[in-house]
N, C-alpha and C positions, 0 to 999 in steps of 0.2 A: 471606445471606452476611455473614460478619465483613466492618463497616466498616474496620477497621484495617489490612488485605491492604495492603501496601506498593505493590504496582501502580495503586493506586485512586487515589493521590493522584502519583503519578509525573506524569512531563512525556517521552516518549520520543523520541529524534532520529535518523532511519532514514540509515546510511552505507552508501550504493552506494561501493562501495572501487575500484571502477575509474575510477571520474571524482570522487572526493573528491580525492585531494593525490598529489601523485607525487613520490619524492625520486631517484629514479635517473634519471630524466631517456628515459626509453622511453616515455612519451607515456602508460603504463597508471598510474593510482592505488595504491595499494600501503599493506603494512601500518603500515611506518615512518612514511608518512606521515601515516595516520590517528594514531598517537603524537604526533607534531608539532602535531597540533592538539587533542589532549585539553585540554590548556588556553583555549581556545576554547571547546569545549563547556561547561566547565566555567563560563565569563565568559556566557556565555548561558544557563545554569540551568537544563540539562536534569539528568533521573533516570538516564536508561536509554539505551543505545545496544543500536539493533536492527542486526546487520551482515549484510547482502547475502552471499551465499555465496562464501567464500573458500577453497573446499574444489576439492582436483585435478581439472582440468575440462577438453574439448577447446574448451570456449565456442560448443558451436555456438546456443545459448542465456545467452551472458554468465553461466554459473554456474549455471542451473541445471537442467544436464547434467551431474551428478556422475557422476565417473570412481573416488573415494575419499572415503568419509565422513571418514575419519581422515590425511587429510596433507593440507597448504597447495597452493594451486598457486602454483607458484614464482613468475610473475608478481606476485604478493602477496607475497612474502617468506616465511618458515620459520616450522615451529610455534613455534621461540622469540618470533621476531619476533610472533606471536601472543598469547601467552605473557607477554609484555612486555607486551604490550594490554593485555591483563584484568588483571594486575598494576597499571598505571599509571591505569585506571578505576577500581578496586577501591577503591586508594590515596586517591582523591578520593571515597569517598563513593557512588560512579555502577555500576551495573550493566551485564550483557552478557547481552544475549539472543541465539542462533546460530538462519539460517535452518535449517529441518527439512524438506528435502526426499524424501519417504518413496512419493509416489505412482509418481516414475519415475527410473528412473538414465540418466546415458550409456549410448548404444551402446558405451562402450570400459570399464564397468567388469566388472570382475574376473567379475561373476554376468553377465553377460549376453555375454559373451565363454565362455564353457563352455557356458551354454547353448545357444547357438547352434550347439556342438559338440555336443550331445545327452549332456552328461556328467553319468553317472546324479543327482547329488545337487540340479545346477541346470535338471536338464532343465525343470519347470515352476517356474520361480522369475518366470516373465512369462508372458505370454498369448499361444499359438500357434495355429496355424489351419492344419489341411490346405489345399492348394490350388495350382494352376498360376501361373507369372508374367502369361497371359493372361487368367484368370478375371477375375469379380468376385471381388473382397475378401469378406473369412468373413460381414462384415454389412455397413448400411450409417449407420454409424455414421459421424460428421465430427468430424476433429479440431475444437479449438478455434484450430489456427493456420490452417486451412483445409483443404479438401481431405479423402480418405478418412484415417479412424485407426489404416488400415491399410497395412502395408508388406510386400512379401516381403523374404526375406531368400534368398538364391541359397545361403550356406553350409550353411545349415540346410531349405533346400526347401519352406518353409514363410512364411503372415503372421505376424508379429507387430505386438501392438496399442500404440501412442500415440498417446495422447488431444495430445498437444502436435507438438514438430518427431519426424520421422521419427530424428531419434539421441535421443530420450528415450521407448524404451521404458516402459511402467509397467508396474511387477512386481507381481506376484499376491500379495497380500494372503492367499489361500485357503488358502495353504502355510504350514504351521505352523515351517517351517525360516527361510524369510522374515522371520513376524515374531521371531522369539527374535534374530536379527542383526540387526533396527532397533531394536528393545527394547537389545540389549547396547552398539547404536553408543551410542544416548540417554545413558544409563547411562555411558558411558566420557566422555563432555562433561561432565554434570552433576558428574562426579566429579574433572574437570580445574578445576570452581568456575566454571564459567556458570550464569547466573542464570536461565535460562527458554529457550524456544524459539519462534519464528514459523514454523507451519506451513504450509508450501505446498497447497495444495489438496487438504487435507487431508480434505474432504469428497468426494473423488473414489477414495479406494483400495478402496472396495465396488463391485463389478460386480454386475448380475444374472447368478445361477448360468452359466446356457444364453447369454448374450451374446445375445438373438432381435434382431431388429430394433429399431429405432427409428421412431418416428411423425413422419414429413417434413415432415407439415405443422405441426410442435410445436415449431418453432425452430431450436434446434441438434437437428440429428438423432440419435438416442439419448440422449441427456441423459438421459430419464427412469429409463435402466438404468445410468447412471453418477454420479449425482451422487445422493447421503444416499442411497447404494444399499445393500439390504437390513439389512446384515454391518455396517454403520458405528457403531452404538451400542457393539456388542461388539467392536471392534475399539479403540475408542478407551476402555471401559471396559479391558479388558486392560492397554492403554499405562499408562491410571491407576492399576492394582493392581502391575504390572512395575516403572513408573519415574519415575510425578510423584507418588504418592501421599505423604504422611509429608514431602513437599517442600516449601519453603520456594521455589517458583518461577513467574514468570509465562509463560503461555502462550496464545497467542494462533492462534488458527483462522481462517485465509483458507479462505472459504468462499464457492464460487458459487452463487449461484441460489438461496441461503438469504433469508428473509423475517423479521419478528422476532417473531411467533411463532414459526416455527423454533428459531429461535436460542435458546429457555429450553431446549431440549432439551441445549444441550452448554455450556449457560455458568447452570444454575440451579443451585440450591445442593444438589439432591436428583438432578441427573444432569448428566453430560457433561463434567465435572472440568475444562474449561477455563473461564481466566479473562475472555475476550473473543474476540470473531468479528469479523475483517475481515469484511464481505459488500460488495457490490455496488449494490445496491438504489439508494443515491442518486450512482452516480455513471454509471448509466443514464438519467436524466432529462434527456439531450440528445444521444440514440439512438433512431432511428425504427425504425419495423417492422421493417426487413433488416437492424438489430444496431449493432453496434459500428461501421463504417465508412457507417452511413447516418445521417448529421448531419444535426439541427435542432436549433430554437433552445431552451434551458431554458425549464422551467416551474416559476417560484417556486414554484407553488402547489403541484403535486406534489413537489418539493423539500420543505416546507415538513412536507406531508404525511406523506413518509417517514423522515423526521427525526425529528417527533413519534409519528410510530408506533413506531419505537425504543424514546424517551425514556419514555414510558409502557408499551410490552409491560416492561421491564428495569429499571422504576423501583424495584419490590420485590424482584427474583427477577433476579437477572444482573448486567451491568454491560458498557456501551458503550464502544469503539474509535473514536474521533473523528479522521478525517484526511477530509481535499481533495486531498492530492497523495502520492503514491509512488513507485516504481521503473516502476510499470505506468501510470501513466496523465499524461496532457499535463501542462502547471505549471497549478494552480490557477487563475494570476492572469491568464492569457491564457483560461480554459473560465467561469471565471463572473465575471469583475470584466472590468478592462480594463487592456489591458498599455502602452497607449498614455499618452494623458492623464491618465488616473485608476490609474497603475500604482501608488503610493503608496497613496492612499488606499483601492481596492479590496482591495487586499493587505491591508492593515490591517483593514478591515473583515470579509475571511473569517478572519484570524485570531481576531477580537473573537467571531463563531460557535465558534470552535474551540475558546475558552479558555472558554466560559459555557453550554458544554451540557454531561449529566453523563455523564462519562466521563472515560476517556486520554485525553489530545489526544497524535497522533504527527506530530511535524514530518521534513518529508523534506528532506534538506543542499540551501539553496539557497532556501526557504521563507520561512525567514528575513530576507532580503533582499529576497523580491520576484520572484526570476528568473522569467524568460518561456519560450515557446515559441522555438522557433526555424526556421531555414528549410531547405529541401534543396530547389535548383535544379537539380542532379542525380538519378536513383536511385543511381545510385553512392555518393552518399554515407550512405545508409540503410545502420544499421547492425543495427536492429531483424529479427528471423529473420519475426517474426511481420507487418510491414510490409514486408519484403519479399515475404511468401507472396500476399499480397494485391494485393501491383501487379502480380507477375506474370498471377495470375486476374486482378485487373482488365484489365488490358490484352488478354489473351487472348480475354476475353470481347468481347458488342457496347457493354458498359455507357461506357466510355471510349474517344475517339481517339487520345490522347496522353497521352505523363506530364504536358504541363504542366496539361492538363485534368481532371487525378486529385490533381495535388501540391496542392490548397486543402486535399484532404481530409486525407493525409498530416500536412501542416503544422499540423495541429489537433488530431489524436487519434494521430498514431504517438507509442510510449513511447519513443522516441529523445529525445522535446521533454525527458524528465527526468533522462535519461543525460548530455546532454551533462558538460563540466567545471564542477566549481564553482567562482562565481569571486569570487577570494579580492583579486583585485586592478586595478589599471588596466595594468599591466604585461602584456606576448607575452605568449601564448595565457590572458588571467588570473589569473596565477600559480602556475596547475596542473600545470604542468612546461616546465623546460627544452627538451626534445625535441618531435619531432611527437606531438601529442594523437592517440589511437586514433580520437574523433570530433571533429567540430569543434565549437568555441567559438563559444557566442553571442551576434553582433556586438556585441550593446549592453554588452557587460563594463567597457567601459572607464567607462561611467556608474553600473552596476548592480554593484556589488560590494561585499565585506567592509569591508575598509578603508576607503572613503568612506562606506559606510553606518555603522560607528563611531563615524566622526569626525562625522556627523551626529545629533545629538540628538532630533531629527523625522523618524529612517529607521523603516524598516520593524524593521528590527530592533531596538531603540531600541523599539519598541510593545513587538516580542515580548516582550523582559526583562521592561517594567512585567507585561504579564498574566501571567508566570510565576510574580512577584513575588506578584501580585495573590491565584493559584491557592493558593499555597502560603500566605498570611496568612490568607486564608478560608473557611471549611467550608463556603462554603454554593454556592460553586463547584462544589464535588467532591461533595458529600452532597446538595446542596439538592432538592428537589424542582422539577418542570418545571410549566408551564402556558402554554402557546399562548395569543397573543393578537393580536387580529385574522387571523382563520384564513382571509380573505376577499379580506386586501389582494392585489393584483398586484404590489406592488414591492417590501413591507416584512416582515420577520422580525420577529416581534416576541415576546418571551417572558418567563414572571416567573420566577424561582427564590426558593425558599423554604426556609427551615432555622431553626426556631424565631422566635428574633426579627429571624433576620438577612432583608433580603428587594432580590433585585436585579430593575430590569428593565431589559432590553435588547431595543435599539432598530435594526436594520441597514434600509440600503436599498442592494438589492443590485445598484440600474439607474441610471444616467445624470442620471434626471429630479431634481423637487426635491418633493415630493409632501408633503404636511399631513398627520399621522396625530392623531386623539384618543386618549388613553390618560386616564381617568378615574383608573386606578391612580398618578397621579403628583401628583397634588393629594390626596391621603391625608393626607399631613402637609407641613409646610410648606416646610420645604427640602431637597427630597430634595439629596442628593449625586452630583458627576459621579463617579464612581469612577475611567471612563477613558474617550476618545474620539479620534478619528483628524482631527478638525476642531477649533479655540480653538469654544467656542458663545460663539455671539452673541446669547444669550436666557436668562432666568430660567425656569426649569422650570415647565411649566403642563401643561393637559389637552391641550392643544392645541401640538406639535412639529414646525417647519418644518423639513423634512431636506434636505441637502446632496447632489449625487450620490457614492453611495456612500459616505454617512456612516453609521459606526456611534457609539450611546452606552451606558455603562453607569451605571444609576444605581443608587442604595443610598438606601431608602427609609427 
């Protein structure tokens, strides 16, 4: 791959627009508001703004249940109001990338409202299934929000198939009519002057032919006939000869269950035309056998592992997606640092990961600052489709007595913890709006926010800047080569980067303790340099490194 791809050296900042800024005072985020704060992005020194779907929606999935690829939902404001955006990012230099949600639409758009009606042209534009409303379902495949992936529909006397909530059917891929209308939407974005696309699960629009069964004992059940299913290479080669080809754009593949060997298949220079892959892999290493709602504790070591298996599959042939936190998963600094005592400095420290391994680093609104998880003392107040599908089974089941005996779990992995509002300030509800917030605020705002962190020289943010800084004055960040060191420790990250004569090594410890690391690499020459660190050190640089909890360093040798 050409080093010079503009995405390579970016810094990107993901806005969920319903809990970023709200200027009408209806409790929801809005486009205006994200305007209002472009200047903000811009004082923090990102590249690229990734935007959450702000496309017409009934939200029974926060957006992404599309009802209309091409009109705003009004709670967001108008395509002008849009329109404005990418005008006033463009203006500064900064780019726009639009979620690309392709695998399923609303129940309420336009194709899946006719289909349902058996009207000839969208009769299979989705996946149908003979069958009574008492049967068993066509197979026994499990959604990913829980439960069967299958639905009857009473209009149409028939299942149809999604993989996510029961109003986001996923449309059939198989139809050639299908794809020529997600191909002409792309197309009609790219040519309103967006920069790239984030694709939703993107790795899911290939089914096996015959839909057979799934293997129960294999996890999620059918996975194996929905995810890099058959059809997927040539479906996404198509896209690239249709609409990213001859592009000047960045593109980005959320992808499940992908590994990094996998991943040269759709992000090397000789296939799969995308420029980076979301996957999964390390942000499963504090999930037990029964998945996503079966917590335990992190394992550096596996951490450490899957990280390094990235950085080397993709070191010649690819190029890595670097984030800790998104729209989907809890705030970083509450899953691998600590949100309490060490909310400062752990924050800091996974950003110091974030900014020095070779990739994108994508920050998600709030990251910045440090925010935490948060609480729900009610279910009522879960806002999440996919945490709610789960307390209900849980509780229905023998596994739980009570909500409060389920809420630890809740409180630590529902993606609610990263929706709440961002907060911008010490001021009612954080200065996210006037009105009632759609979710609640999280209590510690009035200490964790924008503004004080500003005004603070030693906030989290205040880090962020310097390594942005840092990214953007040297290649050997962005370009350098990786090498793992001490692959053995229990506490400590530790790793060299190399780019001719440039050479860093960094130092994290990502646990409580204060632990002694030797690094023989650091007495090479005489005084190496602190580049950056989240602690004043209190030591002249030697073989031998007494660490802080939760101190990171970077040194330039």
């Amino acid at each position: 791959m050409d080093d010079d791809q503009w995405w390579k050296e970016a810094v990107v900042y993901q806005v969920y627009p319903r809990s970023f800024n709200d200027t009408n005072g209806d409790g929801i985020g809005d486009i205006p508001g994200i305007i209002e704060k472009v200047d903000y992005l811009e004082d923090l020194g990102v590249d690229v703004v990734w935007l959450n779907p702000v496309y017409e929606s009934p939200m029974a999935d926060n957006g992404y249940d599309i009802a209309d690829y091409q009109s705003i939902h009004p709670e967001f404001g108008t395509m002008e109001d849009w329109e404005r955006l990418l005008e006033e990012l463009h203006d500064r230099d900064m780019r726009l990338i639009m979620d690309l949600v392709v695998n399923h639409t609303s129940d309420e758009h336009e194709w899946f409202v006719k289909s349902r009606k058996g009207h000839e042209k969208y009769d299979d534009y989705y996946y149908w299934a003979e069958g009574e409303p008492d049967d068993d379902p066509p197979n026994n495949w499990e959604s990913l929000f829980g439960g069967s992936a299958w639905s009857y529909d009473d209009e149409r006397g028939e299942y149809y198939l999604h993989l996510f909530d029961k109003k986001q059917p996923d449309i059939n891929w198989r139809n050639e009519d299908v794809r020529d209308e997600v191909f002409e939407m792309m197309n009609w974005w790219l040519e309103k002057g967006i920069d790239g696309f984030r694709m939703d699960v993107i790795n899911l629009i290939s089914k096996t032919e015959s839909l057979p069964d799934g293997d129960p004992e294999g996890g999620l059940t059918g996975a194996e006939h929905f995810i890099d299913g058959p059809e997927l290479p040539n479906y996404l080669d198509e896209m690239c000869e249709r609409v990213l080809d001859d592009r000047d754009v960045m593109t980005v593949g959320e992808m499940i269950g992908v590994d990094a060997n996998t991943a040269r298949n759709y992000v090397s220079e000789d296939s799969g035309g995308l420029s980076m892959l979301i996957h999964f892999e390390h942000m499963e290493v504090d999930a037990g056998d029964g998945g996503k709602w079966d917590i335990k504790e992190f394992d550096l070591l596996e951490l450490k592992r899957i990280l390094t298996d990235w950085q080397e599959s993709l070191a010649d042939d690819g190029w890595n997606c670097l984030y800790f936190n998104n729209h989907d998963q809890p705030r970083a600094v509450s899953r691998f640092g600590d949100d309490e005592e060490y909310r400062v400095e752990s924050a800091k420290m996974l950003a110091t990961v974030l900014f020095t391994l070779q990739g994108t680093p994508f920050i998600y609104q709030g990251q910045e600052i440090g925010m935490t998880n948060t609480t729900f003392e009610d279910p009522s107040e879960i806002q999440d489709v996919e945490a709610e599908n789960y307390v209900e089974m849980a509780l229905e089941s023998d596994e739980y007595d009570s909500y409060e005996e389920l809420r630890p779990v809740i409180e630590y992995r529902s993606r609610d913890n990263s929706r709440t509002p961002m907060q911008w300030s010490d001021e009612e509800n954080a200065g996210f709006t006037e009105g009632d917030p759609w979710i609640g605020v999280t209590e510690n705002y009035e200490d964790v926010n924008v503004e004080a962190a500003r005004d603070d020289e030693m906030s989290v943010w205040h880090y962020y800047r310097s390594l942005i800084d840092l990214r953007s004055e040297r290649d050997v960040f962005v370009h350098g080569a990786y090498e793992l060191l001490l692959p053995d420790h229990e506490e400590v990250f530790a790793y060299r980067r190399t780019l001719g004569d440039e050479e860093l090594i960094v130092v994290c410890n990502f646990f409580d303790g204060e632990p002694s690391v030797e690094l023989p690499e650091l007495i090479r020459v005489d005084t190496p340099e602190l580049l950056i660190g989240n602690y004043s050190v209190r030591e002249a640089a030697d073989s031998k490194i007494n660490l802080r909890p939760y101190e990171a360093r970077v040194y330039e040798l």
